[in-house]
GUTOR-187276 format. One record per residue (C-alpha): x, y, z; residue in three letters. Coordinates in Angstrom, 3 decimals. Layout:
<pts>
- X Y Z ala
...
</pts>
This chain:
<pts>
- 0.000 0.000 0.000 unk
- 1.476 3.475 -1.083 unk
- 2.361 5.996 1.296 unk
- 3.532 9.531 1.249 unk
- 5.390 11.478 3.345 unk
- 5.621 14.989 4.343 unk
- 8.448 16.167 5.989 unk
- 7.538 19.675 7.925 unk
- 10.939 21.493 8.449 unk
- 10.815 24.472 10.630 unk
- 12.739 27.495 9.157 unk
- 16.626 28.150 11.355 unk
- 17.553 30.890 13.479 unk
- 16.639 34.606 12.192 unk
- 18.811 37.635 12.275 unk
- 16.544 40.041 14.735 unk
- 18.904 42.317 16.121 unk
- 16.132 44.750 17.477 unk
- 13.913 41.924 19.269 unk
- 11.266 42.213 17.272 unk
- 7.903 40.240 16.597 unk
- 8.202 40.043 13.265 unk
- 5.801 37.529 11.924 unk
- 5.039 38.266 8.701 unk
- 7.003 41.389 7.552 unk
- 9.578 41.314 5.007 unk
- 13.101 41.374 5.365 unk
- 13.991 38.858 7.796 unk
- 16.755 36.451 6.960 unk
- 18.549 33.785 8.738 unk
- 21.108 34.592 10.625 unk
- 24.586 32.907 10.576 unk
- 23.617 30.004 13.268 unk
- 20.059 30.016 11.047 unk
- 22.356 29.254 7.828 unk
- 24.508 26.934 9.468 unk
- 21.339 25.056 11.338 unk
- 19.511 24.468 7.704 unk
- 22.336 23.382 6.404 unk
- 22.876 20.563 9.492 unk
- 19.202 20.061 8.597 unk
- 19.958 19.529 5.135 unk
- 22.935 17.437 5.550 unk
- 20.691 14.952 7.611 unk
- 18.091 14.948 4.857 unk
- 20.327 13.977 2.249 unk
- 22.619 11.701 3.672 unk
- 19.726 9.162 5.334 unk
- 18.790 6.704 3.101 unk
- 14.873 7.377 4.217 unk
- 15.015 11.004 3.229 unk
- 17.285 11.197 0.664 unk
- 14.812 10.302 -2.096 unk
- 12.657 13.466 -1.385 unk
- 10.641 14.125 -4.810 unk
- 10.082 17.887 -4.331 unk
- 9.932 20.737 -1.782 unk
- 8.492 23.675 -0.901 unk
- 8.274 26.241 1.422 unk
- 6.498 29.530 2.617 unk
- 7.144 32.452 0.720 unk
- 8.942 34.251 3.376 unk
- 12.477 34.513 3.379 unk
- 13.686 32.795 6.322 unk
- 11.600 29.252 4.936 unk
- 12.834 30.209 1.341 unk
- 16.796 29.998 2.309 unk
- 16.307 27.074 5.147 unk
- 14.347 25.258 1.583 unk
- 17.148 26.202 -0.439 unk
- 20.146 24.547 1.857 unk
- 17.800 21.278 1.443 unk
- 17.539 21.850 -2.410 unk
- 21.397 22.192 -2.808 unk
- 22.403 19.199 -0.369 unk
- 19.058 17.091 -1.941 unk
- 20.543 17.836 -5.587 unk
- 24.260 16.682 -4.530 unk
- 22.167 13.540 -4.329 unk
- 20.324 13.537 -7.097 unk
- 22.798 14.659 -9.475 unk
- 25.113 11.106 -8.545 unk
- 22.061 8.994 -9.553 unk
- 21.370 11.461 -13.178 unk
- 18.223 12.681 -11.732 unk
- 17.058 16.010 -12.816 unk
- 17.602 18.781 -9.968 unk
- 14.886 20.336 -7.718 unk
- 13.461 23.462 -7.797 unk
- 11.452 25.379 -5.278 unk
- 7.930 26.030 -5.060 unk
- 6.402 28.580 -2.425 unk
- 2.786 28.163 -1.096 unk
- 0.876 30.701 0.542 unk
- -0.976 28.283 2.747 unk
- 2.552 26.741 4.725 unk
- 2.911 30.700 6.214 unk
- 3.573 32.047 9.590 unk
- 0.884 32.918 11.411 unk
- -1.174 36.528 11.289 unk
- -0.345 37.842 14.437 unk
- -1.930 41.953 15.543 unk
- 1.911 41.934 17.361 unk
- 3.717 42.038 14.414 unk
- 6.464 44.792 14.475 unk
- 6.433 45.213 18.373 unk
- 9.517 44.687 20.317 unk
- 10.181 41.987 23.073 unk
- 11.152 43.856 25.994 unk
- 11.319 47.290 26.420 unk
- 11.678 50.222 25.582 unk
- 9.749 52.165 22.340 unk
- 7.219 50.160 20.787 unk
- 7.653 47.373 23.217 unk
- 5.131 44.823 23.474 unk
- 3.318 45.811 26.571 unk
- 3.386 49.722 25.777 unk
- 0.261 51.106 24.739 unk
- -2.318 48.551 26.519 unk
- -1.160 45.820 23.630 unk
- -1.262 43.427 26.708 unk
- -5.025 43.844 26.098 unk
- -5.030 41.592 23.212 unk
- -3.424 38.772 25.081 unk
- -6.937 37.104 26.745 unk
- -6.279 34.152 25.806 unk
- -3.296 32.131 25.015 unk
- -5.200 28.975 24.115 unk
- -7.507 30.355 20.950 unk
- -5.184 32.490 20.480 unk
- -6.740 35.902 20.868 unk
- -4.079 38.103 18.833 unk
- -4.368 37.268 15.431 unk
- -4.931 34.323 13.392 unk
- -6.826 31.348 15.622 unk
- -5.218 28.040 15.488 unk
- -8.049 26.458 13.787 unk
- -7.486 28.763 10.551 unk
- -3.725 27.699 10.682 unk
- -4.130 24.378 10.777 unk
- -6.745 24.120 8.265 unk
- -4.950 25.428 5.464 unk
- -2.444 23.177 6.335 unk
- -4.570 20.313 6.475 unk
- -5.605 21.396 2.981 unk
- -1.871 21.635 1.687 unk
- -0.956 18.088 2.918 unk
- -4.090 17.010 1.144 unk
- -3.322 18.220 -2.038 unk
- 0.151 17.176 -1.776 unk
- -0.677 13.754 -0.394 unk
- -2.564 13.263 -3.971 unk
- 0.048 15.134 -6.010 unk
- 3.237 13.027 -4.582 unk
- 1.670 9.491 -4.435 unk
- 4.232 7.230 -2.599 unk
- 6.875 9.998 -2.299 unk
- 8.802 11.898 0.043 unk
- 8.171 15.746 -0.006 unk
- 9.834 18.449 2.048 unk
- 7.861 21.761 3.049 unk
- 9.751 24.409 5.217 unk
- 6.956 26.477 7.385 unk
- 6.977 28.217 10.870 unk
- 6.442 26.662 14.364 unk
- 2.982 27.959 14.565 unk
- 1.562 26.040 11.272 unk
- 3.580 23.309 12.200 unk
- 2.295 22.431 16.020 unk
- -0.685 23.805 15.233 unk
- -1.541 21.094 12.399 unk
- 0.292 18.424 14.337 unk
- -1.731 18.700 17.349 unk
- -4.566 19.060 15.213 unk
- -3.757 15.222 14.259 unk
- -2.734 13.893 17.371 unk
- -5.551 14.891 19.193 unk
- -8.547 15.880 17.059 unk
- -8.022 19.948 17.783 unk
- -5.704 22.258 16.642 unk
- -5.663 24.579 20.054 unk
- -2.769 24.322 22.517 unk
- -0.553 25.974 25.145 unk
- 1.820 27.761 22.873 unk
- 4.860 27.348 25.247 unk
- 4.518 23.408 25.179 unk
- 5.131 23.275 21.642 unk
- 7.903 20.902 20.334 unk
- 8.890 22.482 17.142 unk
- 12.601 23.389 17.391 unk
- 14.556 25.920 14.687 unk
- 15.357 23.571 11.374 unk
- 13.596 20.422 12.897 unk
- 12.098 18.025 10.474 unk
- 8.034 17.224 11.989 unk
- 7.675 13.994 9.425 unk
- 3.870 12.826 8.708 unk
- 3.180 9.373 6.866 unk
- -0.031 9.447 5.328 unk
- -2.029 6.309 3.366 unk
- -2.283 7.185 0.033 unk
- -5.334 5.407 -0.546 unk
- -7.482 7.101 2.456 unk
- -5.361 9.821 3.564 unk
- -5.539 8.546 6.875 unk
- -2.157 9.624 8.807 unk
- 0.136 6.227 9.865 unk
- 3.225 8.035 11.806 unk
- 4.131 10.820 12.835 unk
- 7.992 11.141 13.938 unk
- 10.301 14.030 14.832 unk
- 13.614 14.804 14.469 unk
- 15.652 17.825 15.436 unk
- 19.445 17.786 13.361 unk
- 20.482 21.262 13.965 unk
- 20.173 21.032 17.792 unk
- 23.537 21.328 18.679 unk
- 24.714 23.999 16.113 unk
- 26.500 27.103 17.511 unk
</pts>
């Protein structure tokens, strides 16, 4: 019986000299520990014979996910190009994004434009739903609907998407226990981990679910 698999990689470490939140704004790359953490991620995924067949990837359009995607790509087409297979390419998706978040811009900390200046600790009610931006149940449904799709597009492959911790718990625990809501501090998403989801081709019903975190000891 086919099965596919989806490998959710978590973007590495960003440069964010000023503390900020910065969610979904541009500009924000990795930083030199994010470069060298999606490249450990990388290296993992090419040189394990279970990964190393990955068919295609994609990633989030931002440009944290778009560099951690393209270490994979180059270390993936090291690979490919010993066994004459054509190279991969990347593909963003709008769906695999960080979450909307009404923070976005403020600082951690203090200072101007901090965080809690200017009654933003209003917005924080509710850490579970959550109650500043986009809920967890949004998140992980257009998730759910980008595995789907891929699940059918990828039939008995291995596929690589790099995302953002939220999307990534949020559609995990979504899975493992029927809702998408959580305590966002428990979350077990580290930088450039690899969140791996088997799914049966022929129902779409998910087998395993395994996770893996390469770049944990990268300075």
């Amino acid at each position: 019986m086919p099965a596919t698999t989806i490998h959710f990689v978590r973007h590495g470490k960003v440069y964010n000299p000023g503390h900020l939140l910065y969610e979904r704004l541009p500009g924000f790359h990795l930083s030199d520990r994010g470069r060298r953490m999606a490249e450990a991620t990388a290296r993992y995924l090419a040189s394990n014979p279970q990964t190393n067949t990955i068919s295609a990837v994609y990633s989030s359009p931002l440009e944290r996910t778009r560099e951690t995607a393209g270490a994979i790509i180059d270390a993936l087409n090291a690979v490919r190009a010993d066994r004459g297979q054509t190279p991969l390419t990347l593909e963003t998706d709008p769906r695999v994004i960080e979450a909307g978040n009404e923070f976005r811009g403020k600082r951690i900390g203090h200072g101007e434009g901090a965080l809690w200046r200017n009654g933003n600790w209003k917005l924080v009610l509710n850490l579970y739903k959550p109650s500043w931006g986009e809920s967890y149940r949004s998140i992980a449904a257009r998730m759910s609907e980008f595995a789907r799709e891929k699940v059918a597009q990828h039939p008995g492959e291995q596929i690589v998407v790099v995302s953002h911790e939220s999307p990534i718990w949020s559609y995990r625990h979504l899975l493992e226990t029927g809702h998408p809501e959580h305590w966002m501090f428990l979350r077990k998403t580290a930088l450039a981990s690899v969140t791996s989801v088997t799914y049966d081709c022929a129902t779409g019903n998910v087998m395993s679910i395994t996770y893996v975190d390469p770049a944990a000891d990268v300075q």
